[in-house]
C-alpha positions as CSV (number, residue, x, y, z in Angstrom):
1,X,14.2,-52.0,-29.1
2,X,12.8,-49.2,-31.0
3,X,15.6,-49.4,-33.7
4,X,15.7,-53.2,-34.3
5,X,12.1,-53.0,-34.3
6,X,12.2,-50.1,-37.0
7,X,14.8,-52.0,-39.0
8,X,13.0,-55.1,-38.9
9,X,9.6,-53.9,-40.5
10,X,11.2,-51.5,-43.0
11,X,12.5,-55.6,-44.5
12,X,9.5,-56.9,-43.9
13,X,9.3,-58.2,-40.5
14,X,5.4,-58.3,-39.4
15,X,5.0,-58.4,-36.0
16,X,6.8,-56.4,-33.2
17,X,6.2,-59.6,-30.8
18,X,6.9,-61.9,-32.7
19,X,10.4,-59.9,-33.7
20,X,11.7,-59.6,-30.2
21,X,10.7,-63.2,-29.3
22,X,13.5,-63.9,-32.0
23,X,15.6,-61.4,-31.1
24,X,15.9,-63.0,-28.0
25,X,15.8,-66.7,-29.3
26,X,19.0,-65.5,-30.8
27,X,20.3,-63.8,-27.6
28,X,20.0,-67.2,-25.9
29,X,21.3,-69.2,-28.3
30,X,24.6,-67.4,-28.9
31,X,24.6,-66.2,-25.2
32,X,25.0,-63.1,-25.7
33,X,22.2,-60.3,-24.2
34,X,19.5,-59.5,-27.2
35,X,20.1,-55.3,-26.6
36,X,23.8,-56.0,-28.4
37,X,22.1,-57.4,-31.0
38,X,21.3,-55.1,-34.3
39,X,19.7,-56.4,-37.3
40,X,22.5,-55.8,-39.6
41,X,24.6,-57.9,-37.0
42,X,26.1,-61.1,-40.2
43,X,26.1,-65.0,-38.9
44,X,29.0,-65.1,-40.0
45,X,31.0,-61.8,-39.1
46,X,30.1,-60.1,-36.2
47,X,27.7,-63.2,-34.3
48,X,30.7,-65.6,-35.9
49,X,31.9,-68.3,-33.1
50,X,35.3,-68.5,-31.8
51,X,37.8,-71.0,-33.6
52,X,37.1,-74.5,-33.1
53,X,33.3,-74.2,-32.1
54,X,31.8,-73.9,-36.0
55,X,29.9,-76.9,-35.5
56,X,28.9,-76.7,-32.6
57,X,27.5,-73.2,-32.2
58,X,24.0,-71.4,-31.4
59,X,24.4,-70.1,-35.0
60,X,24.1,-73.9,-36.4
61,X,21.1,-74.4,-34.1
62,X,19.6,-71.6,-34.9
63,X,19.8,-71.7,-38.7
64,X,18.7,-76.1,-38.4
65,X,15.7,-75.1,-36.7
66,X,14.4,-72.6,-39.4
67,X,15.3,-74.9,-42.0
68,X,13.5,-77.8,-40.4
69,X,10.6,-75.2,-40.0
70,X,10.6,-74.4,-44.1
71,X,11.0,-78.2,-44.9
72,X,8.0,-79.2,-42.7
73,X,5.8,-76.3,-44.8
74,X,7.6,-77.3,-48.1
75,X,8.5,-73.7,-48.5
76,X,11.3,-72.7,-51.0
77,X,13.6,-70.9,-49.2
78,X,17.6,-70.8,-49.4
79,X,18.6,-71.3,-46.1
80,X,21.8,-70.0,-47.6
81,X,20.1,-66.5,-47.8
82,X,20.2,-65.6,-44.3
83,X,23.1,-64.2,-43.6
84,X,21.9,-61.3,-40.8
85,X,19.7,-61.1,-37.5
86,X,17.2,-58.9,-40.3
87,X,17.2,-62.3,-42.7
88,X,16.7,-64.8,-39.5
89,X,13.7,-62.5,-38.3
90,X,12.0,-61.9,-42.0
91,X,12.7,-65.4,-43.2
92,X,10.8,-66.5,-40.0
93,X,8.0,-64.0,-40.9
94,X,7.5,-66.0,-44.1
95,X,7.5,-69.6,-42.3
């Protein structure tokens, strides 16, 4: 915990809370357990979903829910941008 948590805020990340809580939303989603998770870990590398499953994936989910999140704030992110677990969390930091 101590070193997502430390490579969270030195992106920007705001609240140690609030960064596990999406740490594990992630966890959940791609059932996988949150310690394996490291904020450099890419969407679409090392969290990427087997063959065959691309649409239909905790990745998607994930990534549809923060974008309905900017859309209902009118925000102007890229979507596009977040490419790591460090992205998901700071982007969600901004929302």
């Amino acid at each position: 915990e101590r070193e997502f948590l430390a490579e969270c805020f030195s992106t920007g990340a705001q609240n140690a809370e609030f960064a596990l809580s999406l740490r594990l939303k992630i966890a959940d989603s791609l059932g996988i357990p949150a310690e394996k998770l490291a904020p450099s870990d890419r969407f679409d590398k090392e969290l990427k979903p087997p063959r065959g499953w691309e649409h239909d994936d905790g990745v998607n989910v994930l990534l549809l829910d923060l974008q309905a999140a900017i859309d209902r704030k009118g925000l102007a992110i890229d979507i596009k941008k977040v490419q790591s677990v460090r992205d998901y969390v700071n982007t969600w930091a901004k929302v």
